[in-house]
N, C-alpha and C positions, 0 to 999 in steps of 0.2 A: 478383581483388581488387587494389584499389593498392598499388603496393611502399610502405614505408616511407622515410623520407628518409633519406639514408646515416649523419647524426650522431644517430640516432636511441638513447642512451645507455642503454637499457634493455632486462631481460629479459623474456619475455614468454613465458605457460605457462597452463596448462588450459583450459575451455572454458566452463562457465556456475558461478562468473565465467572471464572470462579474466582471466588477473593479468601488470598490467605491473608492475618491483620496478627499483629504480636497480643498474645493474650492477657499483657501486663502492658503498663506505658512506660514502663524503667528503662532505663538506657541499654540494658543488658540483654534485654527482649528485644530491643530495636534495633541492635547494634547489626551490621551489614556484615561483619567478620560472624557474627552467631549463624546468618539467613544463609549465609554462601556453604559454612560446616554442615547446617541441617540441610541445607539442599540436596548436597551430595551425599549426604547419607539414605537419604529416602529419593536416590535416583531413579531408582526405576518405580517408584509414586507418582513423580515427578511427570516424567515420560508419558507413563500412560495416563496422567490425567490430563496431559497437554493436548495428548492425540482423544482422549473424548470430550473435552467440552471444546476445546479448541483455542483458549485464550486464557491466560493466567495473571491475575492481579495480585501485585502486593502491594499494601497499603499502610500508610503509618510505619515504616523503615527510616535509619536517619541514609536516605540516601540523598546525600546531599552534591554531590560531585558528576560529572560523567565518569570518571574515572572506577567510583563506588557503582555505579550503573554499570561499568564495563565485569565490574566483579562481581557481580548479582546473575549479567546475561551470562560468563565462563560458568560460573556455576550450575546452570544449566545447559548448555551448550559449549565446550571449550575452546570450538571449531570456530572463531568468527573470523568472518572474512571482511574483506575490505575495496575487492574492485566491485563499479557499480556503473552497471551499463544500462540504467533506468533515464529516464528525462528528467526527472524534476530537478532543479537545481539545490547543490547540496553543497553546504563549507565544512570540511572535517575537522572537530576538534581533539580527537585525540586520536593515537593510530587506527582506532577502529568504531568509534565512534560521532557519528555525525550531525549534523541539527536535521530535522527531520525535510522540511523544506526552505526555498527560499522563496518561494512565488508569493508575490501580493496578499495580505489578509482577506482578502474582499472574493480571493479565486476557490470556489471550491474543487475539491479532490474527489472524484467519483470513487467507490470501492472497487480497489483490485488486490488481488493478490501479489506480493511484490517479486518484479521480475517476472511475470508467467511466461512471457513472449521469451521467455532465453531458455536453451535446452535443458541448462541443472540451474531453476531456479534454486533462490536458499531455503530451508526447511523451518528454521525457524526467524522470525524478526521480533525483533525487543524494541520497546520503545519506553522513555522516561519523559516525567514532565519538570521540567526545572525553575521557569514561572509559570504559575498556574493562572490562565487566561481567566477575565471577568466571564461572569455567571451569563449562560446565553448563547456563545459562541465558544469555538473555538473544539471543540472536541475530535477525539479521535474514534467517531462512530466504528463499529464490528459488525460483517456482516458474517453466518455460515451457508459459504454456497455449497456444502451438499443439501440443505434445505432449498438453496436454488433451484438445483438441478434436479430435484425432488418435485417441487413443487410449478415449475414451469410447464406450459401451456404443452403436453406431449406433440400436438404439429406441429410446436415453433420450435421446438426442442429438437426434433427429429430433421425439423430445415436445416439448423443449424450444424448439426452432425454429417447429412450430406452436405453442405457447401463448404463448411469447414470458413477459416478465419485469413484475413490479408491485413497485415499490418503494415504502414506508411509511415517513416518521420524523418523528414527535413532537415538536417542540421547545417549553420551557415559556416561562413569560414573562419578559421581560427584568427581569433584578436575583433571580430565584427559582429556587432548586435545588430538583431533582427529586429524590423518592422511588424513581426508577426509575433504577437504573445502566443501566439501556442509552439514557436517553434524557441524554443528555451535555452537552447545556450548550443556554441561552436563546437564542431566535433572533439576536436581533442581537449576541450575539458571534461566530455563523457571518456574518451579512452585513453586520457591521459599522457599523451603521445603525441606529436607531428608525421608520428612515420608510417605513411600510410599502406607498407608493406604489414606491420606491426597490428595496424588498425583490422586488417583484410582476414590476418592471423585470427586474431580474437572473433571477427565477424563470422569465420567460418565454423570456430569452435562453439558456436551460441547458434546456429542456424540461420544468419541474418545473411541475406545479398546484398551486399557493399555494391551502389552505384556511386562513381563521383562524376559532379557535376561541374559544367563550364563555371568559373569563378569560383573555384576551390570547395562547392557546397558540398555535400556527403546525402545521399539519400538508401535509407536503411528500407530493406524490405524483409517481412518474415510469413512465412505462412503455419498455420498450426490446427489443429482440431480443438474445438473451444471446451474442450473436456480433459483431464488427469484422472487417473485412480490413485487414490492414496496408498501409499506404499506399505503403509502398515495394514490398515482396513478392507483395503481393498474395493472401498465404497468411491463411486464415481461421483465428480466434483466438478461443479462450471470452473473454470478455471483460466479467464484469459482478461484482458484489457478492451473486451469490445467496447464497452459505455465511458470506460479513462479515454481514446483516444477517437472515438468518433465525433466528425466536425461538430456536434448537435451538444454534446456532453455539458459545457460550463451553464448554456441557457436551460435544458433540462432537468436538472441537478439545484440550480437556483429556482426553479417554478417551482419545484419541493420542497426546498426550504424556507423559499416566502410564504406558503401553506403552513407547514408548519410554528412558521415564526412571526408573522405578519408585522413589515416593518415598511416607513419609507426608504429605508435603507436598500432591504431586499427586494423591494417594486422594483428600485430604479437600478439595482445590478443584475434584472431580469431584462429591463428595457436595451440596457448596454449588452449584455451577452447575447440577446437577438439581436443587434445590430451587426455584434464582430460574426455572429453565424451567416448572416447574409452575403454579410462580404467575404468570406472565406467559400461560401456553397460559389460564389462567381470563377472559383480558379477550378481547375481540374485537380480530379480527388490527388490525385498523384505529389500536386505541388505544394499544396495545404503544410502547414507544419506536422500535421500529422492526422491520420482517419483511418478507419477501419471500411474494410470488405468482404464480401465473401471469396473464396481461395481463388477463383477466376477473373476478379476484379470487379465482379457486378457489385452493383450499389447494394444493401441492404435493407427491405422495407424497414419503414418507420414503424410500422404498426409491431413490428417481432423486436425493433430495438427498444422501443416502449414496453414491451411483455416484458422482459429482462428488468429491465427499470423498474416495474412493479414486483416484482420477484424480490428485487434485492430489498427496496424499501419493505417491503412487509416483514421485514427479517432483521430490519437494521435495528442495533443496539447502540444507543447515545447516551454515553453517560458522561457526567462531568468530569475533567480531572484535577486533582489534589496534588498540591505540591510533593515532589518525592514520587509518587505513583511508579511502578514499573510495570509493564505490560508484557507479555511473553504471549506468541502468538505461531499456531501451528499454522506457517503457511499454504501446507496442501491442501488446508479446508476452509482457513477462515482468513477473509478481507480486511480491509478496512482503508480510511480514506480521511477525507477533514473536512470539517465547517466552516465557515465564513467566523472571522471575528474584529475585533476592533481592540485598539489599546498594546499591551505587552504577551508575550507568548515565549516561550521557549521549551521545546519538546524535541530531543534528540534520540539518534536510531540507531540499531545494530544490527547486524545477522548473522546467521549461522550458516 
C-alpha cells in the first residue's frame, strides 16, 4: 500500500470505518482547508485505503457547513454528481449536496448500495452529520457485502445467480401523493422533468423499462444479476436492493431492531409495518410501490430473502455519529442504510 506523505498530521485507527482524527485539537489541525491540502496529497493513500476497508471516517474536523462537507468529498473524489434516480426522497441543499433522506424518523432503510439497480451506479458516497441525533437511534449502520457474498448460504447464493433479480417501482403523477408509503414521491421529481420523451431518455440509459400508466403513473422495471465485481479488486460483491425494495423489508428490518433495541416504541412500528405488509402482499407484485423478483417474475422464497438478511446483519457495523463526522464510502463494496430515531437529525449526502 502507499506510504503516507511524511506531514500527514493525523491519527488513524480501526478498520470498517477506518478513522482518521487530527492529532492536536488546535484549530490548525482541524481546519478543513488543512484536511482537503493533505487529502490530495496522499491521494493515492487515499484511494487505496478506501477500496480496502471500504469506508472512511473523519472525526473532530471543524466541518461545519455542507458546503465544508462538499470540500472534504472534492478532495477525494472531484467528480460529484448530482442526478439521482434513487427513491428516497431527497431536498438538495447545495449544488451537490443533499439531506440524506426525507422519509419519516420511525422508517428504517435497509442496507444497500446506492444506486445498484442503475447501469453506472456512483463509486463513491459521502455522507456528513450536521445535528447529531440522540444516543440510540438514528445511525448510519455499514454493511461489507463482499463479506456477503462471502459468506452466504452457497445454495441460496447460487439460486440467486441463476434467477438473477426483477425490480418494480410505482411512481404517481406529477403534483399527486400517494396513498402508498412505499411509493415515495411523483415521477418527475425523481427525473426532474415532465417530459417524458426526456424521462424514456434517461430510463434507457440506466437499463430501466419506462411503462406509463392509465392516469399519468410511471412504472419502472429493471432486471440485473444480484452480483458486481469490483473494479479494482476484482472480488465479487452482492450488490443489488433485493431487501431495500421487497414488500417484507420495513417489518423485517424493525423485528431486528426491536431485538436489538427492545422498546415499546419498536414493538409497536413492528405491529404497524405487519399491517402495511399485509395490505400491500393483497395487490399484485406489479402494483405494490415497489418489490423485488426473480428476473422471470417468480416470487422469491422467504426462507433465501431471510438468508440475505442474516448475512447482512452479522456484518452490520453501528456506530454512533458525532456532530461534523464525514463518512466516505466505496460504493462497490460497502452499504449502508438507517435506523429508526426520534427528536432532531440532520445528515446530508454526496457522490461521486
Amino acid at each position: 500500500m502507499s506510504t503516507l506523505p511524511t506531514d500527514f498530521p493525523y491519527t488513524i485507527s480501526g478498520d470498517l470505518p477506518l478513522q482518521i482524527e487530527p492529532a492536536s485539537s488546535d484549530d490548525e489541525a482541524r481546519s478543513v482547508e488543512r484536511l482537503c491540502k493533505r487529502l490530495e496529497q496522499g491521494a493515492e493513500w487515499v484511494q487505496e485505503a478506501l477500496t480496502r476497508h471500504g469506508a472512511l471516517r473523519f472525526r473532530d474536523f471543524s466541518v461545519t457547513s455542507p458546503l465544508d462537507f462538499e470540500r472534504v468529498a472534492r478532495a477525494i473524489d472531484p467528480e460529484l454528481g448530482n442526478d439521482y434516480l434513487g427513491t428516497s426522497p431527497r431536498d438538495r441543499v447545495t449544488d451537490y449536496v443533499f439531506n440524506a433522506s426525507e422519509l419519516p424518523d420511525y422508517y428504517p432503510i435497509p442496507q444497500h448500495c446506492e444506486m445498484s439497480f442503475c447501469a453506472t451506479p456512483p463509486r463513491r458516497v459521502f455522507f456528513n452529520c450536521q445535528v447529531e441525533p440522540a444516543p440510540g437511534g438514528g445511525e448510519t449502520p455499514l454493511c461489507d457485502f463482499r463479506r456477503v457474498w462471502q459468506e452466504l448460504d452457497p445454495v441460496v447464493r447460487d439460486r440467486f445467480v441463476e434467477k438473477g433479480l426483477r425490480i418494480v417501482r410505482n411512481y404517481g403523477p406529477p403534483g399527486q401523493a400517494s396513498d402508498d408509503p412505499t411509493q415515495l414521491k411523483p415521477w418527475d421529481e425523481m427525473f426532474l422533468t415532465r417530459d417524458r420523451a426526456e424521462v424514456e431518455r434517461q430510463c434507457e440509459r440506466e437499463g430501466f423499462e419506462a411503462i406509463w400508466l392509465d392516469g399519468d403513473g410511471l412504472r419502472l422495471v429493471s432486471t440485473q444479476p444480484v452480483y458486481r465485481d469490483h473494479p479494482v479488486t476484482g472480488e465479487r460483491v452482492w450488490h443489488n436492493h433485493l431487501t431495500t425494495f421487497h414488500v417484507g423489508a420495513p417489518a423485517a428490518e424493525l423485528r431486528r431492531i426491536a431485538r436489538m433495541r427492545p422498546s415499546e416504541r419498536h414493538r409497536g412500528l413492528v405491529a404497524m409495518a405487519e399491517q402495511l405488509e399485509a395490505r400491500l402482499r393483497e395487490r399484485a407484485p406489479d402494483e405494490r410501490g415497489m418489490h423485488t423478483t426473480h428476473r422471470d417474475g417468480s416470487e422469491i422464497d422467504e426462507h433465501d430473502v431471510e438468508a440475505v438478511r442474516d448475512a447482512v446483519w452479522k456484518h452490520l457495523v453501528v456506530d454512533p455519529w458525532k456532530y461534523g463526522d464525514v463518512v466516505a464510502i466505496d460504493n462497490h463494496s460497502v452499504s449502508h442504510g438507517r435506523l429508526p430515531y426520534e427528536g432532531e437529525r440532520s445528515v446530508v449526502v454526496c457522490w461521486a
